[in-house]
C-alpha positions, 0 to 999 in steps of 0.5 A, a space after each residue: 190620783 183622784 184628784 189628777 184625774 179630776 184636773 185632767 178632766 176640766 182640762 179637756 171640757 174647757 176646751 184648754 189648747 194652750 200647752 198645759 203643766 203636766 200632771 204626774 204621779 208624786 213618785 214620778 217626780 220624788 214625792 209620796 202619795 202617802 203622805 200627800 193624801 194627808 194634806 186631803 185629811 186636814 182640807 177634808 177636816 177644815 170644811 167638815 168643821 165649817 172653818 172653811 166653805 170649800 178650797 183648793 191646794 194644788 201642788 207642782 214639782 219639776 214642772 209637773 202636777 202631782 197634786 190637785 185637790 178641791 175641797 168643799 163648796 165654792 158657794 154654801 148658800 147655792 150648794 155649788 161644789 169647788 172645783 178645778 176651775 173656780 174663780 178666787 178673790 186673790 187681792 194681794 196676790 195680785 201684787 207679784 204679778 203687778 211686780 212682773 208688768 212693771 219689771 217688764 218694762 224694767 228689762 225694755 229699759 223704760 226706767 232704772 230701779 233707783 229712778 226718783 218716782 216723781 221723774 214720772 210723777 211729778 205730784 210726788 216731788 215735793 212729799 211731807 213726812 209725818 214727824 214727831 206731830 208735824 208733816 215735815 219735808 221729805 229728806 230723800 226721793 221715794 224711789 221705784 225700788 222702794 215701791 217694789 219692796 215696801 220701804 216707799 213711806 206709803 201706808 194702808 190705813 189699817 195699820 194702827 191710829 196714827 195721824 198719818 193712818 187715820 189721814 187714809 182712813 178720811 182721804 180713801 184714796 183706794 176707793 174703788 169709785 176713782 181712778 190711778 190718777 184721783 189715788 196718786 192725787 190723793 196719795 201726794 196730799 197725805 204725809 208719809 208714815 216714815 222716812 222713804 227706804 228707813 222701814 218697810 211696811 205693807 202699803 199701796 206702793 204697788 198701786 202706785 206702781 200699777 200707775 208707773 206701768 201705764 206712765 212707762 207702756 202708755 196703755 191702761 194697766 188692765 190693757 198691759 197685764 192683758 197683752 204683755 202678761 196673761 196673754 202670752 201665759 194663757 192667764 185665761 181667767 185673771 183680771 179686774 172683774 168677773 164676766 157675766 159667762 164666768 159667774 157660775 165660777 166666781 166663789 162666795 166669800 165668807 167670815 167666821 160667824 162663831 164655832 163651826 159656822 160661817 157669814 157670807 160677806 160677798 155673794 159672788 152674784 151680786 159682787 162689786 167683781 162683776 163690774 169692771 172697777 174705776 180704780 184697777 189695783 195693782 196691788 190687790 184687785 184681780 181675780 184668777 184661778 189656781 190653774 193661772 197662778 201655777 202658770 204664772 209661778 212656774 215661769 217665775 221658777 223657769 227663770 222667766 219662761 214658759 214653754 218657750 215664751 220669756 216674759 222676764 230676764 232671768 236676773 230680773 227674777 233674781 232680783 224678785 226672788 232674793 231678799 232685797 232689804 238691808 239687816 237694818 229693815 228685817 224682819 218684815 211684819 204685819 202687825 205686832 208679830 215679826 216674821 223673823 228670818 223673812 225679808 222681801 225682794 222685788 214683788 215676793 217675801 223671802 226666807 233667809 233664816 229659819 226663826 219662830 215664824 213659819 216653823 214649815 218653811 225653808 229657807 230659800 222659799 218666796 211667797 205671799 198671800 191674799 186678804 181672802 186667805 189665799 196663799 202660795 209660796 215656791 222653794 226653787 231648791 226643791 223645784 216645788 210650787 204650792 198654791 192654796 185658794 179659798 175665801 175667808 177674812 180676815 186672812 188666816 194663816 191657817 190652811 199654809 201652816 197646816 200643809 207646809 210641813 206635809 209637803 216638805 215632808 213628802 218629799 223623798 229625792 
């Protein structure tokens, strides 16, 4: 209960008055305390050996926290522990939430899902896609559905040498000097990678979207997410950059530097986060905490509610939380190695089968992650959220599998 009492504690010293997730004993809500300690082991054993600086795992069942561990150091070079309250880079993380601001438009009957992108951008109307060494006519309309589930065509620039990748890698058109409309321009001039809703694979689609939620609100997406979202969810710390007051919080950002040591790649005093962007990604630029991203996955879990404020229409949660990929287009991956038994629905990957990825996981689960090795998944049939922070690149996989199968098991009814 340590840790329970730690969270309960930050809880009274912030002065938090919105009503809070509770916090509850793993047994009181069918779960071990035995073998959850055993997640504080591996944790315990990744900071011991310098894989990471410090994180956090946090864990909620029923509604109810039963597990809140921190671990480590927020900041090495400045001796600052982690704690309950600390500030995560959450980068792609940002993309569901992204998903929900625009869905909430969807629900107000702003748009329809199958509505051609260039109905509102009209700069898309006339994409090229790169084939066989030549950018030739796009032969269907990108469309808002595709944005959501990554078949749009659209790219990142770290996927491989391709003409249309290196294009990116020129063009920039995530810089964070610009703007949603500069990246819309600069998008329309870059061919496709592939026929839009023939292939799924990670892009800026989100960002995009972001620019589709100022189109539909006629307000800034930092201004939407603020008002529509974080506000009525008591979201407090997430946004596109970190105040001056909430510094002390912000966490350093590192990378592996050899065998047991680590390279700080980004001082939280001296971050491009403490200024407030010209571009505001939607698909991976916000910071937040873990107490905000339990807030904001236990309303997704609720159907769209928290305590009495609906955010989403429970079928517009259907639609994030299940797969929305034909066979044709599965399994998705990142790289060369296939996530085998995972599609994707409106803003979440999803498990479908069970496969030589993720052996912990089950089937039913959604979830996705952050560049800084951030992660959180929910499995709606156990009524189970996890969310796990920490700042290491490249993203490692390694603080979710280490813990999953822990989880899972601890679960007795």
């Amino acid at each position: 209960m340590k840790h329970l009492l730690t969270f309960l504690l930050f809880i009274s010293c912030c002065g938090i008055t919105a009503r809070e997730l509770p916090v509850a004993k793993p047994e009181d809500v069918g779960m071990s305390s035995a073998k959850l300690a055993k997640v504080d082991e591996v944790l315990k054993g990744f900071v011991a050996e310098r894989k990471l600086a410090g994180g956090i795992v946090a864990i909620a069942r029923k509604g109810k926290i039963v597990h809140f561990g921190t671990y480590g150091k927020l900041d090495l070079e400045r001796d600052k522990p982690m704690k309950a309250d600390s500030i995560f880079r959450i980068y792609s993380m940002s993309k569901a939430i992204t998903t929900s601001a625009a869905l909430i438009l969807f629900d107000e009957g702003k748009y329809d899902l199958d509505d051609p992108v260039s109905k509102y951008i009209p700069q898309f109307k006339e994409l090229s896609v790169w084939r066989d060494g030549l950018a030739e006519p796009a032969k269907r309309q990108m469309t808002v559905r595709d944005l959501m589930r990554h078949t749009s065509g659209l790219s990142y620039g770290f996927l491989g040498n391709s003409a249309v990748e290196k294009r990116y890698k020129k063009d920039k058109p995530m810089d964070r000097a610009g703007s949603l409309p500069v990246m819309i321009k600069k998008l329309s001039d870059i061919p496709l990678a592939f026929e839009p809703g023939s292939k799924w694979q990670y892009s800026v689609s989100i960002d995009v979207l972001g620019r589709l939620v100022e189109i539909w609100s006629g307000q800034s997406l930092e201004g939407f997410l603020a008002t529509r979202l974080c506000k009525p969810l008591d979201m407090k710390d997430t946004a596109f950059e970190v105040p001056k007051g909430k510094v002390d919080r912000f966490a350093a950002n590192y990378a592996p530097n050899g065998p047991g040591k680590l390279r700080l790649i980004d001082d939280p005093h001296k971050s491009s986060y403490l200024s407030n962007a010209g571009l505001a990604s939607g698909g991976g630029g916000l910071v937040s905490t873990t107490r905000d991203y339990l807030r904001f996955l236990q309303m997704i879990l609720n159907g769209g509610e928290l305590y009495g404020k609906r955010i989403l229409n429970k079928k517009t949660v259907r639609l994030m939380t299940r797969n929305q990929l034909p066979k044709k287009l599965m399994p998705i991956r990142i790289g060369p190695v296939p996530r085998v038994g995972v599609g994707f629905g409106l803003g979440f990957s999803t498990r479908v089968s069970m496969g030589p990825w993720d052996l912990g996981g089950k089937v039913g689960e959604y979830g996705w992650g952050g560049a800084a090795s951030t992660h959180y998944w929910v499995s709606p049939k156990d009524e189970l959220i996890v969310v796990t922070m920490e700042q290491i690149m490249p993203y490692s996989f390694m603080t979710e599998w280490a813990v999953k199968k822990l989880i899972y098991d601890a679960i007795k009814s």
